[in-house]
BALOBA-1460 file (C-alpha; in Angstrom, 3 decimals):
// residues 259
<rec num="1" residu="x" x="82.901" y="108.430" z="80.524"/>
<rec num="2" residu="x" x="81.339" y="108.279" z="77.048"/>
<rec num="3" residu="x" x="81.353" y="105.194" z="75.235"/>
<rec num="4" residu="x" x="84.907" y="104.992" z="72.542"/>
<rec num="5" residu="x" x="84.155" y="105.443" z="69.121"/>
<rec num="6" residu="x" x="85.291" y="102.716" z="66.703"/>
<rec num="7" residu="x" x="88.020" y="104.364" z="65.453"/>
<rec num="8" residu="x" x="89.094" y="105.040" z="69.411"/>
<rec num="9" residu="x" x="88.505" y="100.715" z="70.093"/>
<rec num="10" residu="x" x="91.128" y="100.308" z="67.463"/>
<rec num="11" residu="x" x="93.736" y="102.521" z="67.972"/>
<rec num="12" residu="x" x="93.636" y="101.416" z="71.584"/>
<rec num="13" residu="x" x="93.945" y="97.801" z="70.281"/>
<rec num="14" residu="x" x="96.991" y="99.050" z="68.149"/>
<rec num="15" residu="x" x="98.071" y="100.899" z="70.958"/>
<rec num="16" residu="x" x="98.136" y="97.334" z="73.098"/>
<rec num="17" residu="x" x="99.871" y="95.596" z="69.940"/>
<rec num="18" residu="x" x="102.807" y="98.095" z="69.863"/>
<rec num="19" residu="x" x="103.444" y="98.410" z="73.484"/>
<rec num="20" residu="x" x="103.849" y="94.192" z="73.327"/>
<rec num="21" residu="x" x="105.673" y="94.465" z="70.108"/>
<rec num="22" residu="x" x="109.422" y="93.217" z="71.101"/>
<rec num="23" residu="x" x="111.161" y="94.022" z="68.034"/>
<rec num="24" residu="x" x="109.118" y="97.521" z="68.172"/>
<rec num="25" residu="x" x="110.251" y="97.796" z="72.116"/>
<rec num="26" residu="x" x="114.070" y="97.238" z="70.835"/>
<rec num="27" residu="x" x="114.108" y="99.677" z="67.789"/>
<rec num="28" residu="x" x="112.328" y="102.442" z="70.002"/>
<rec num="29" residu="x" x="115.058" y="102.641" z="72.684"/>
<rec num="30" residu="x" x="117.913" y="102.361" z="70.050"/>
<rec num="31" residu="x" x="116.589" y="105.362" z="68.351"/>
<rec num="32" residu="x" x="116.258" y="107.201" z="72.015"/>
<rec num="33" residu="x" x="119.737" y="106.230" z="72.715"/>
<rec num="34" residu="x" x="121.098" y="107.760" z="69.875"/>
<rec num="35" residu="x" x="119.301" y="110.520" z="69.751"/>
<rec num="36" residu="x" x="119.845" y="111.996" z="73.488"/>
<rec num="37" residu="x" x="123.380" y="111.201" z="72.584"/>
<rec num="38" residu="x" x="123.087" y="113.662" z="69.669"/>
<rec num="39" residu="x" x="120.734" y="116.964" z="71.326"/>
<rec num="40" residu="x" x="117.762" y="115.567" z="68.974"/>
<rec num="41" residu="x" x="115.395" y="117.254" z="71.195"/>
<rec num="42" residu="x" x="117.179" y="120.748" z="71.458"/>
<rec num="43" residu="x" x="116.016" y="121.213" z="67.903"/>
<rec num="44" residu="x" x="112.437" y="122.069" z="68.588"/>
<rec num="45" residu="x" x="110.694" y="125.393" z="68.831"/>
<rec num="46" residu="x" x="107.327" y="125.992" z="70.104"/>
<rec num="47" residu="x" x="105.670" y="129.500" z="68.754"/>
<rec num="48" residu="x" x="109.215" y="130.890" z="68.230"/>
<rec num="49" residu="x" x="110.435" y="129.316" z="71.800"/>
<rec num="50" residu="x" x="112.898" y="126.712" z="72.032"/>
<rec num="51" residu="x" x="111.063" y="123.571" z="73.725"/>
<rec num="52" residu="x" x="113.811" y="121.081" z="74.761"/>
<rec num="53" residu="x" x="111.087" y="118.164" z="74.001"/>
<rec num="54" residu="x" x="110.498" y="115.319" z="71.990"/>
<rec num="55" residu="x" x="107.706" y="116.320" z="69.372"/>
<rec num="56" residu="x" x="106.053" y="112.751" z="70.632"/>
<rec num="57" residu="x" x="105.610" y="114.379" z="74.083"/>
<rec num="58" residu="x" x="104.597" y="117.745" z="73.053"/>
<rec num="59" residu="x" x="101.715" y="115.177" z="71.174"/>
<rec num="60" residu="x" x="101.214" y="113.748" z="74.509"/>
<rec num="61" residu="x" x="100.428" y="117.064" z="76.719"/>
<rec num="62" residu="x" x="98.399" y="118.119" z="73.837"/>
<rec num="63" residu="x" x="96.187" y="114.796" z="74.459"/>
<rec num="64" residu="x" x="96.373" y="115.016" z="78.062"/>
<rec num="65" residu="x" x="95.213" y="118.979" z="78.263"/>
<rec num="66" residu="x" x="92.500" y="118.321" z="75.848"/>
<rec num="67" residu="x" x="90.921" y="115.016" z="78.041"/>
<rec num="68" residu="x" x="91.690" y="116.505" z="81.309"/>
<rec num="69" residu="x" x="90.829" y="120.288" z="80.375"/>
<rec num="70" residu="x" x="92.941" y="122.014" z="83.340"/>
<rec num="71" residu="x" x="92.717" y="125.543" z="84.904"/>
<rec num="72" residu="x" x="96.070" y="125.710" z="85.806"/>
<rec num="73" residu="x" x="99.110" y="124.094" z="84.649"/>
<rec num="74" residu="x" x="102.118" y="123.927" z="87.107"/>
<rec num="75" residu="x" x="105.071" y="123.197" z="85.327"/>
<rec num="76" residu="x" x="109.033" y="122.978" z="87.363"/>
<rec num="77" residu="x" x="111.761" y="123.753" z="85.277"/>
<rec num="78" residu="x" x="111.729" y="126.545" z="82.694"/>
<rec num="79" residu="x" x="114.935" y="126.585" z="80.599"/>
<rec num="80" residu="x" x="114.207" y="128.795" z="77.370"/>
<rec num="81" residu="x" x="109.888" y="128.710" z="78.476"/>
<rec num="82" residu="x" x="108.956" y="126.762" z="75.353"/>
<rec num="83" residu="x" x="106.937" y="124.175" z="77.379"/>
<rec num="84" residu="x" x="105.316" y="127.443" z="78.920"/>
<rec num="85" residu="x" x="104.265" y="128.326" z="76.063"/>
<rec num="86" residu="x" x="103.362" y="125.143" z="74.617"/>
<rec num="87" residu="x" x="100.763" y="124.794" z="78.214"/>
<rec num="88" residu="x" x="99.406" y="128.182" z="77.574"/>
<rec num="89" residu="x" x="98.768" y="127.801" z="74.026"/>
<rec num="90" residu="x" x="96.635" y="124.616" z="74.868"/>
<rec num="91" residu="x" x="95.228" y="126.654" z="77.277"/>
<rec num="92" residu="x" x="93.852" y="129.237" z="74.909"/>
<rec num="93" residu="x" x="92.674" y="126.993" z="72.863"/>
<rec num="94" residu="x" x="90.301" y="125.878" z="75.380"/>
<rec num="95" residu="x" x="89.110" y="128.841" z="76.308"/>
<rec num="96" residu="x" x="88.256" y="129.622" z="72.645"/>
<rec num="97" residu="x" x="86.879" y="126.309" z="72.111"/>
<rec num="98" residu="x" x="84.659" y="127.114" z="75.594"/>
<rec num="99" residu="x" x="83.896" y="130.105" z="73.988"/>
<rec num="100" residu="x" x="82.424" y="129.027" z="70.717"/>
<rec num="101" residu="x" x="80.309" y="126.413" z="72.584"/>
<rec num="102" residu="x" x="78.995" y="128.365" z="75.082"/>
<rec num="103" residu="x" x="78.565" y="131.153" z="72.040"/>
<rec num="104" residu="x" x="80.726" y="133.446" z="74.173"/>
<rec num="105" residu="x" x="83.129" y="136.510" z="74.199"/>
<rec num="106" residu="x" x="86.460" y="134.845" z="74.801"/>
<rec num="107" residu="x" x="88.582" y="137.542" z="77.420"/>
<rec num="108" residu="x" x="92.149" y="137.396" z="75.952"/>
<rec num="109" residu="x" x="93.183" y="140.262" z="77.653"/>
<rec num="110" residu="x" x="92.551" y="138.468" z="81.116"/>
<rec num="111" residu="x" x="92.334" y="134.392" z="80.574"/>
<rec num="112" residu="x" x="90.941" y="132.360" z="83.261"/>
<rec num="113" residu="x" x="93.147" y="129.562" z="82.423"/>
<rec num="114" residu="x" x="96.960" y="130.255" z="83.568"/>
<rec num="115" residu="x" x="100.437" y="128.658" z="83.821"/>
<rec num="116" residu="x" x="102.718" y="128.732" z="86.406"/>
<rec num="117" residu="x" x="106.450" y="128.136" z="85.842"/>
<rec num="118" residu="x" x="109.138" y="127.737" z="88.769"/>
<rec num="119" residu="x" x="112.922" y="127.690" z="88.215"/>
<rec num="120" residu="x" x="115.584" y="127.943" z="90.462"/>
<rec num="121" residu="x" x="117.476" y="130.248" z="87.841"/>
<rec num="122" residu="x" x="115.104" y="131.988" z="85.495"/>
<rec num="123" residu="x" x="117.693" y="134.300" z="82.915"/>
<rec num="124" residu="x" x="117.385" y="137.210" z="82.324"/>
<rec num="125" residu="x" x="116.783" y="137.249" z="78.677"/>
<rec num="126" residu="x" x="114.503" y="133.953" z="78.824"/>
<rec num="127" residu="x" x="112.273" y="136.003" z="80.978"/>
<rec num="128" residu="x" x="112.638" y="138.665" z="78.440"/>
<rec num="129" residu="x" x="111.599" y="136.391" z="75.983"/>
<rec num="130" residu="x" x="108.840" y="135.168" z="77.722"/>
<rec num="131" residu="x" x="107.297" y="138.234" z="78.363"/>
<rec num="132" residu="x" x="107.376" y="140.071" z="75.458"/>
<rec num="133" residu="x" x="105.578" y="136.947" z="73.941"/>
<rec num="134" residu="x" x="101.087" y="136.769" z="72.386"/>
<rec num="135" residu="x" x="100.706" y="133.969" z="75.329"/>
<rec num="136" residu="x" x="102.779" y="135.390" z="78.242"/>
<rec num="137" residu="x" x="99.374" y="137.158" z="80.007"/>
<rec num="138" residu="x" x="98.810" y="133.360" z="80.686"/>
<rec num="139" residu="x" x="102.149" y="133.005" z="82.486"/>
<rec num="140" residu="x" x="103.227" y="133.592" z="85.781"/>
<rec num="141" residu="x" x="106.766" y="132.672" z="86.753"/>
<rec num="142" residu="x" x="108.313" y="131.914" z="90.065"/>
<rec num="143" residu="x" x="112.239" y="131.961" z="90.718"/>
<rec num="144" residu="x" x="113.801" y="129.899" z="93.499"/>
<rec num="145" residu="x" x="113.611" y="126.043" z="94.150"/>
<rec num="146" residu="x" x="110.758" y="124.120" z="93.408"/>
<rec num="147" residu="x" x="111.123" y="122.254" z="96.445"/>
<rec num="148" residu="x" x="111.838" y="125.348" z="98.887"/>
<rec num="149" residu="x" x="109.324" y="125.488" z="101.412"/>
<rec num="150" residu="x" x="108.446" y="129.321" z="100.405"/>
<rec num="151" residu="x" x="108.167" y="128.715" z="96.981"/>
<rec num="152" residu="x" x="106.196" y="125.811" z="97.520"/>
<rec num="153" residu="x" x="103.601" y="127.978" z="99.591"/>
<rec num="154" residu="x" x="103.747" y="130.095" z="97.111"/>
<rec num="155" residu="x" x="102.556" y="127.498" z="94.221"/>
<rec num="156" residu="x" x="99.577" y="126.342" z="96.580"/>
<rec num="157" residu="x" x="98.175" y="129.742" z="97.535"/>
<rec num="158" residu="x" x="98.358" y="130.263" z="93.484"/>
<rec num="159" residu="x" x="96.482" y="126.760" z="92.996"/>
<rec num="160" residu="x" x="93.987" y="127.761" z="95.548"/>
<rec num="161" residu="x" x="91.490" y="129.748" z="93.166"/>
<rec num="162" residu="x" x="91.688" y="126.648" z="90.385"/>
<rec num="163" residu="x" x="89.258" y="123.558" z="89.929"/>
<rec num="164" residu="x" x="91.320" y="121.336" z="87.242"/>
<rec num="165" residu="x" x="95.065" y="121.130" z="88.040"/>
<rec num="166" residu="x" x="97.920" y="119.439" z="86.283"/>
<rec num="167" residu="x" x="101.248" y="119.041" z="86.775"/>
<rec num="168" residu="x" x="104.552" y="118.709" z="85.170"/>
<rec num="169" residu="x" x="108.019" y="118.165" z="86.543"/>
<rec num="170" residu="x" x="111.189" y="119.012" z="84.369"/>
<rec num="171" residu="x" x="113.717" y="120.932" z="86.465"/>
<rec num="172" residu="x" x="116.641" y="118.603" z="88.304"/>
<rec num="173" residu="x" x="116.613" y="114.880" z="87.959"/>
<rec num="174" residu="x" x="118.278" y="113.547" z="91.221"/>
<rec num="175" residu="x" x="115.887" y="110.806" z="92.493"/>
<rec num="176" residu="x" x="115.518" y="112.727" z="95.839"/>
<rec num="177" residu="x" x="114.803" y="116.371" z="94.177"/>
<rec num="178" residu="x" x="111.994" y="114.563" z="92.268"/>
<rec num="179" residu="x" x="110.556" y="112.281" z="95.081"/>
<rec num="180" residu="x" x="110.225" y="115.832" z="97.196"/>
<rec num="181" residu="x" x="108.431" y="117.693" z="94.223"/>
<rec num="182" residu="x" x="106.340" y="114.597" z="94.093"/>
<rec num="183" residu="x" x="105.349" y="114.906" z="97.587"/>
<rec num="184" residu="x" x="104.797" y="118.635" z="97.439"/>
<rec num="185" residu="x" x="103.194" y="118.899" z="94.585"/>
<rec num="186" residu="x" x="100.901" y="115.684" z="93.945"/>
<rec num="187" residu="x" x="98.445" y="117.006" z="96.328"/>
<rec num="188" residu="x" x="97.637" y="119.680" z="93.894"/>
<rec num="189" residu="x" x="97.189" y="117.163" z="91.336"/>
<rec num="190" residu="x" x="92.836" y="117.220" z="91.349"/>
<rec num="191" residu="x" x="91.389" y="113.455" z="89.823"/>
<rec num="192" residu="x" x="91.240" y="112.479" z="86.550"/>
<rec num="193" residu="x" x="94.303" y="114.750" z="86.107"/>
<rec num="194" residu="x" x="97.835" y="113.922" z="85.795"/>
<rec num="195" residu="x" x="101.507" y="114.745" z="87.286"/>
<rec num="196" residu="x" x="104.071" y="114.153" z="84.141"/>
<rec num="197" residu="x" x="107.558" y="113.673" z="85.467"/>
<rec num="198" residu="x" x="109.998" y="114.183" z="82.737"/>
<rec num="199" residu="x" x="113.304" y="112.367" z="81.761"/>
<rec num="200" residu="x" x="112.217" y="109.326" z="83.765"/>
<rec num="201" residu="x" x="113.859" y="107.315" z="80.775"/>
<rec num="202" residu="x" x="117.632" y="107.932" z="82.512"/>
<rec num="203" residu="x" x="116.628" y="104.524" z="84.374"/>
<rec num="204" residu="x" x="116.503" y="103.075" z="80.788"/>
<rec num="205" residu="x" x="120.099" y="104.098" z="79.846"/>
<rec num="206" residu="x" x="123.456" y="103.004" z="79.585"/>
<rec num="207" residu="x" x="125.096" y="104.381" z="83.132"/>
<rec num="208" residu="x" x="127.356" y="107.202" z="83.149"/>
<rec num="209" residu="x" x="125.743" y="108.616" z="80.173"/>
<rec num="210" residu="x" x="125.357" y="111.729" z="82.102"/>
<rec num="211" residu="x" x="128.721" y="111.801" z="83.661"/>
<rec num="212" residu="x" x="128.760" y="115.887" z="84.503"/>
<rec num="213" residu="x" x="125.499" y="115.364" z="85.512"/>
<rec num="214" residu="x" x="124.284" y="114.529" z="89.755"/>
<rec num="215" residu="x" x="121.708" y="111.555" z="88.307"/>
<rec num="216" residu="x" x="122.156" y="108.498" z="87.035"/>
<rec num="217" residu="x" x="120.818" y="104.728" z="86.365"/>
<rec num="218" residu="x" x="119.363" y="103.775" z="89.859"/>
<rec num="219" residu="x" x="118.550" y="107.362" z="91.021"/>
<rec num="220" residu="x" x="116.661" y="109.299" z="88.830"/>
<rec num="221" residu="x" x="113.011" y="110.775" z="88.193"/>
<rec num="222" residu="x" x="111.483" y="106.604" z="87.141"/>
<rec num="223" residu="x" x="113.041" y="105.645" z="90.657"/>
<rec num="224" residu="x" x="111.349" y="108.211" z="92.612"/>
<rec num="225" residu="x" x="108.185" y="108.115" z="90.907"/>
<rec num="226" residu="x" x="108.567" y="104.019" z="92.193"/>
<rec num="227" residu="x" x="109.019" y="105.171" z="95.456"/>
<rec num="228" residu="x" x="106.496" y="107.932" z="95.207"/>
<rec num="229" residu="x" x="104.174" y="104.920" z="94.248"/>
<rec num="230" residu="x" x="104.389" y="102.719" z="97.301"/>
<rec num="231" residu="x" x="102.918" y="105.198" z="99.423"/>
<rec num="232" residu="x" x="100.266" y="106.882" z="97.028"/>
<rec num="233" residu="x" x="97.447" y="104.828" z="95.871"/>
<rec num="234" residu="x" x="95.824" y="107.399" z="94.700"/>
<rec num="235" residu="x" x="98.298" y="107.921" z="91.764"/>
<rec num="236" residu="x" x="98.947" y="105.232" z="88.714"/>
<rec num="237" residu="x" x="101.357" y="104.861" z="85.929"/>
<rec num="238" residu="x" x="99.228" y="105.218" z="82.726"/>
<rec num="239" residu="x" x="101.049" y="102.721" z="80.522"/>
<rec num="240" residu="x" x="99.157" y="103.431" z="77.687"/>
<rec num="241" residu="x" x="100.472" y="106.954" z="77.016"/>
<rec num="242" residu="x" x="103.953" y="105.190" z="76.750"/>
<rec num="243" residu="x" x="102.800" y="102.127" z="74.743"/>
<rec num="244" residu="x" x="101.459" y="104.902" z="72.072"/>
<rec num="245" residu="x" x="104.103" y="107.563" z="71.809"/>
<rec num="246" residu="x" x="107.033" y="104.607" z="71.753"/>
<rec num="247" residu="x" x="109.922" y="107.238" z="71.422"/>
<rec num="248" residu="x" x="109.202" y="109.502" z="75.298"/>
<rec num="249" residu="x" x="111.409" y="110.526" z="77.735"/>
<rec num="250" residu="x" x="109.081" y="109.755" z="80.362"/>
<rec num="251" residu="x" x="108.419" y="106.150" z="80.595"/>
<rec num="252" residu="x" x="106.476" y="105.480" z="83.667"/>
<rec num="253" residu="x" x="106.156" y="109.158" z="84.067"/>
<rec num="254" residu="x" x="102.477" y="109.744" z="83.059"/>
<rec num="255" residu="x" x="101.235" y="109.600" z="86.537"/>
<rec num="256" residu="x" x="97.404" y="109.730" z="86.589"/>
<rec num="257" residu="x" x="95.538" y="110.632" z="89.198"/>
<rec num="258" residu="x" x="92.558" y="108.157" z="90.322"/>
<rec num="259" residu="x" x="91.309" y="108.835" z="93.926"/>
């Protein structure tokens, strides 16, 4: 790893000096609190897609692609495929910046770099959508659960081919949905890389805020990514990410991979 610059030293010293901040800790989670509790995040778009994200994570995955420069990006949950198209945007943007370094023809029409996308209910005109948009010849989509062992057979026979893999995990929250895509899909995970579990910050709210919903505090994606933990050394919480972005809905949830 190259030596930071000076501007990197001190924004990771700020980055230390926030994440201890108390009174920055307490305004942080008010502002998350009231802001799940009014949709904040459905008012995003990404490319013309709706994203369902805070615009501090989509800041986040763009960091994370960038470092770790994937192949493949295997994302659970697709909703209205804004985060798809978010990953395969990054994705052509390192091909093109490949490109101009290596002073090379960039293949649009066929990427290397691709995104996979399972759902248990993929509708109909969300597909539609997603098809018809510039980045879907990046995009491959896979309907059934994530955690199904023929869909998850599936996913690693498409992994096989790539070098750099990353994962993200946004489809149902239950503590023992997410502990199983952990365990299924971690393995795909290649070092240096990183599993992002999503929505972790349900441990972090009032209970019963979701009360239609089958997750709550104490069971929910930050308790199985503890319990994921225990058993895989190979994986660590990269504090930092959170300590930076402040306002995430994964605390805890940047999982990098180290061994």
């Amino acid at each position: 790893m190259s030596n930071p610059t000076p501007f990197e030293a001190e924004a990771a010293d700020r980055v230390t000096h926030i994440g201890a901040d108390a009174e920055m800790q307490e305004l942080t989670a008010g502002f998350l609190r009231r802001s799940i509790e009014l949709q904040y995040s459905y008012n995003y778009f990404w490319m013309g897609r709706p994203i369902i994200q805070y615009p501090q994570d989509i800041m986040a995955m763009q960091e994370i692609v960038w470092k770790t420069r994937p192949d493949l990006i295997i994302e659970t949950g697709i909703a209205h495929g804004g985060s798809l198209i978010l990953s395969a945007s990054l994705l052509a943007l390192l091909d093109m910046a490949d490109a101009i370094e290596s002073r090379t023809t960039m293949d649009v029409l066929e990427p290397r770099r691709k995104v996979l996308g399972i759902d248990i209910d993929i509708r109909a005109h969300n597909r539609a959508a997603i098809e018809a948009h510039p980045m879907s010849n990046r995009i491959t989509m896979l309907q059934g659960s994530s955690i199904a062992d023929d869909i998850v057979s599936q996913v690693r026979a498409f992994s096989a081919p790539f070098q750099r893999v990353l994962v993200c995990l946004d489809s149902n929250h239950t503590h023992d949905h997410v502990l199983a895509e952990l365990e299924a899909y971690s393995p795909l995970v290649t070092a240096g890389s990183y599993c992002v579990v999503f929505d972790t910050i349900v441990e972090d709210l009032p209970r019963d805020m979701y009360p239609d919903r089958p997750w709550n505090k104490g069971a929910n994606p930050k308790t199985a990514v503890w319990e994921f933990l225990k058993s895989h050394p190979e994986f660590e919480i990269d504090r930092t990410m959170q300590d930076k972005l402040q306002i995430t809905v994964a605390p805890d949830g940047f999982l990098k991979r180290i061994g």
